[in-house]
N, C-alpha and C positions, 0 to 999 in steps of 0.2 A: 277829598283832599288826601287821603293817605293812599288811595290806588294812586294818586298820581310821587308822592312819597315811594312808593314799592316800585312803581314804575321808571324812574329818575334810576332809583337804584340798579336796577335789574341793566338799563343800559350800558353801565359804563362797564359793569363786570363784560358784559359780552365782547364790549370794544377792546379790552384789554385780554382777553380771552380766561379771565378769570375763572378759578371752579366757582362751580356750585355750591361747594361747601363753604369756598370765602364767601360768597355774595350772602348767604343766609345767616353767617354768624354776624357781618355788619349789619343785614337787614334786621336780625332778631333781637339785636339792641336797641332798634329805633323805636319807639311808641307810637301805635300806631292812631294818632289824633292830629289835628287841626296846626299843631303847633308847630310838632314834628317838622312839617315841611319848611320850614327856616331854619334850619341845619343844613348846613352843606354838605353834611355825608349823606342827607335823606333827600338833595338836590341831585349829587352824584348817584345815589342809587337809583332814584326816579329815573333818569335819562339811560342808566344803565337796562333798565328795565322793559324801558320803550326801545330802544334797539334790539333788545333778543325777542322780544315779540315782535316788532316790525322786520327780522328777520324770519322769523316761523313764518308768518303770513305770509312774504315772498315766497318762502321754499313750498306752500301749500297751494299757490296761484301756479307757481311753475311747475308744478307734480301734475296739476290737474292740466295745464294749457298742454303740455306734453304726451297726454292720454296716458299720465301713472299714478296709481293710487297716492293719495297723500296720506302723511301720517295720522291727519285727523281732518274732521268735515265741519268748522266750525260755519256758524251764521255769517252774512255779511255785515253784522254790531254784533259785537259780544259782551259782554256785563263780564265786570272783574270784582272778586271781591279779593278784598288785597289779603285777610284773613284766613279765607280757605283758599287762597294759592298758596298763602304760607304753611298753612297746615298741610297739603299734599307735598309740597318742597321738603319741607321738614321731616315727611314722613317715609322719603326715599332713603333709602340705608347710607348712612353715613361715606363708609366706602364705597358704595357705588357714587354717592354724589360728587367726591374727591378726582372722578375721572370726570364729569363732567360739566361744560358750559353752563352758563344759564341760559343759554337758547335750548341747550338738549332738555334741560327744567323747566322751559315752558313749552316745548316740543309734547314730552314726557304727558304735563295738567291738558295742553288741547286736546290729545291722543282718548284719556281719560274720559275729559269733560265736554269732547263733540265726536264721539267716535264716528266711523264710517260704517253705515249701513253697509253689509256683505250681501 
């Protein structure tokens, strides 16, 4: 319930091209529990969420169908914990996050958490 609460979120910032820094101070108010997700700012983050990752997965489909490296090699399912995406979110320097999307912040965790064999 709450990945899909983080996920909600994460969409709408990217639709709106929101920073990363907005998207996490609304995200790190939310609680992350069952309830949460009947809030409509943990509705709009949810959806905002699911767009910047359903945008990374395309740029990583289009990297590879292209024959160029993608920024990261995740599995065809990946497991999210909503948790430790926000503690890696969280743990990108303030100003650098201020310059970026929340697709560059879940670009940034896949990179991280499925890198590409060299």
């Amino acid at each position: 319930m709450a990945l899909g609460v983080l996920l909600a979120a994460s969409a709408v910032s990217a639709q709106n091209q929101r920073t990363l820094d907005a998207f996490l101070t609304e995200a790190n108010r939310i609680p992350l529990n069952a309830t949460s997700a009947l809030r409509p700012s943990a509705h709009r983050l949810k959806g905002e969420a699911e767009r910047a990752l359903r945008t990374v997965l395309t740029g990583i489909r289009a990297d590879r169908a292209a024959g160029r490296s993608p920024p990261a090699c995740p599995p065809e399912s990946i497991s999210l914990n909503p948790r430790q995406l926000l503690d890696f979110l969280n743990g990108i320097p303030q100003a650098r996050r201020q310059r970026m999307t929340v697709a560059d912040g879940f670009r940034a965790w896949m990179a991280a958490r499925y890198p590409c064999s060299s």
